[in-house]
C-alpha positions as CSV (number, residue, x, y, z in Angstrom):
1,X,79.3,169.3,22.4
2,X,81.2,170.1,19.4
3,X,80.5,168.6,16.2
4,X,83.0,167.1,13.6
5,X,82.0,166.7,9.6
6,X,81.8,163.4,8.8
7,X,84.4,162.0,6.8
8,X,84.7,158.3,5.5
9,X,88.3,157.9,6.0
10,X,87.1,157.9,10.1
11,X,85.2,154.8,10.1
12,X,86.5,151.6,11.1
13,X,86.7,148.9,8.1
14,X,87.7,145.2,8.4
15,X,90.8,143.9,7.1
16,X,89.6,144.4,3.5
17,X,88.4,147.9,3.7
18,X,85.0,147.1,3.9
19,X,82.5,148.2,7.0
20,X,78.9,146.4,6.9
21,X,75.4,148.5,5.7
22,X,72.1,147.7,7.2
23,X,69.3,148.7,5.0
24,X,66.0,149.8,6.6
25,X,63.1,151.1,4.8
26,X,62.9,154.9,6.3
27,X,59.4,154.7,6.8
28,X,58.1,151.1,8.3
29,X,61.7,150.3,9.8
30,X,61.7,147.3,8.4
31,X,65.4,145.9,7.9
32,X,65.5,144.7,3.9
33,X,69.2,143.9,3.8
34,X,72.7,144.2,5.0
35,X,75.7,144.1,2.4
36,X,79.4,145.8,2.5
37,X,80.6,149.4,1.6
38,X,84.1,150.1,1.5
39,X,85.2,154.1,1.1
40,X,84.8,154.6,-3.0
41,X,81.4,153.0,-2.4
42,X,79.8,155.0,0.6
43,X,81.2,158.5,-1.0
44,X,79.4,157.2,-4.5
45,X,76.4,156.8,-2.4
46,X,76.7,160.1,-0.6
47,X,77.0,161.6,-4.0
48,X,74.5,159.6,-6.2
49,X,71.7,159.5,-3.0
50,X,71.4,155.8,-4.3
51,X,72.9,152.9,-2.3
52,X,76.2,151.7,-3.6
53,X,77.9,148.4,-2.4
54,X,81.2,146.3,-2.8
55,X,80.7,143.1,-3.9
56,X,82.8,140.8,-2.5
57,X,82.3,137.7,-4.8
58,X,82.5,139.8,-7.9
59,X,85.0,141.6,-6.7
60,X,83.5,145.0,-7.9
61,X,80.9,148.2,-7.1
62,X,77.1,147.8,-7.8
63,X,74.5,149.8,-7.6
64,X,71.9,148.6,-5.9
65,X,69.0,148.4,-8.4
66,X,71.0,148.5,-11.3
67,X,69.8,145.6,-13.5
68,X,66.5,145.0,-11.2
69,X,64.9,148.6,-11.1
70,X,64.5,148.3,-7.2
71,X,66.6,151.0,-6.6
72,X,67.5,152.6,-2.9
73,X,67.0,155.9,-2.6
74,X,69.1,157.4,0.3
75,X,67.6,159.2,3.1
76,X,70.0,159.5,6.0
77,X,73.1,157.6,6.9
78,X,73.8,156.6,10.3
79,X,77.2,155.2,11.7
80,X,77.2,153.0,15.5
81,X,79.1,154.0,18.7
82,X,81.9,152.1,17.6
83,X,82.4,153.3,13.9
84,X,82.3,150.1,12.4
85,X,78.6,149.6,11.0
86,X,76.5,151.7,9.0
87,X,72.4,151.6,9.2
88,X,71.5,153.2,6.0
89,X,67.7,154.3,5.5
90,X,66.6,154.1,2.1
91,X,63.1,154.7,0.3
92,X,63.0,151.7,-2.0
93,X,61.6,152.0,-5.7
94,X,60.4,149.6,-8.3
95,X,58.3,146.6,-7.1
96,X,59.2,146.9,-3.5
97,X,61.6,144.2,-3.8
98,X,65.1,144.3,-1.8
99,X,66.4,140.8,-2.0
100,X,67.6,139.3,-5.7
101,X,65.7,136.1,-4.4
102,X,62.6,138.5,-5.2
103,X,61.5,138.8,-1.5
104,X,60.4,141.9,0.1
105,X,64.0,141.7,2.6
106,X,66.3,139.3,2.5
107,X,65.4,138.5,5.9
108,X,62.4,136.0,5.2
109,X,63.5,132.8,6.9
110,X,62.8,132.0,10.4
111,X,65.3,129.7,12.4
């Protein structure tokens, strides 16, 4: 099997050039949040090793960590079978904190 480089430009983003990031801590696998990446943002990430999102109430880039401290330091990137989701393993810094509620994830309620 013959491998391609990756470009950005190949994934599939919604409507408003966005594609959805899972965030898993690379060593327990635990998922600590999901946000959206559009191109600019996931090539700032590849370059910076630090996760970078759209924000799509603001309307503009953030680094994750920026004002908090509890940055996301890339470790690999991952994209699904169909293109169109990105899991994105990070080692997070600061006080362990991924959610700006100040929770550990931003997955902490049960239904």
């Amino acid at each position: 099997m013959k491998t391609q480089r990756f470009k950005a430009e190949d994934l599939k983003y919604d409507k408003e050039g966005l594609i959805p990031a899972i965030i898993q801590d690379y060593k327990t696998r635990e998922v600590l949040m999901m946000a959206y990446m559009n191109k600019d943002s996931l090539k700032k990430t590849l370059k910076v090793k630090k996760t970078c999102f759209w924000s799509r109430s603001r309307q503009k880039y953030w680094v994750k960590g920026e004002t908090s401290g509890n940055f996301q330091v890339v470790k690999a990137i991952y994209y699904d079978c169909d293109m169109d989701t990105l899991l994105i393993k990070v080692r997070q810094l600061g006080d362990g904190v991924a959610c700006h509620t100040g929770n550990r994830n931003c997955f902490y309620r049960k239904v």
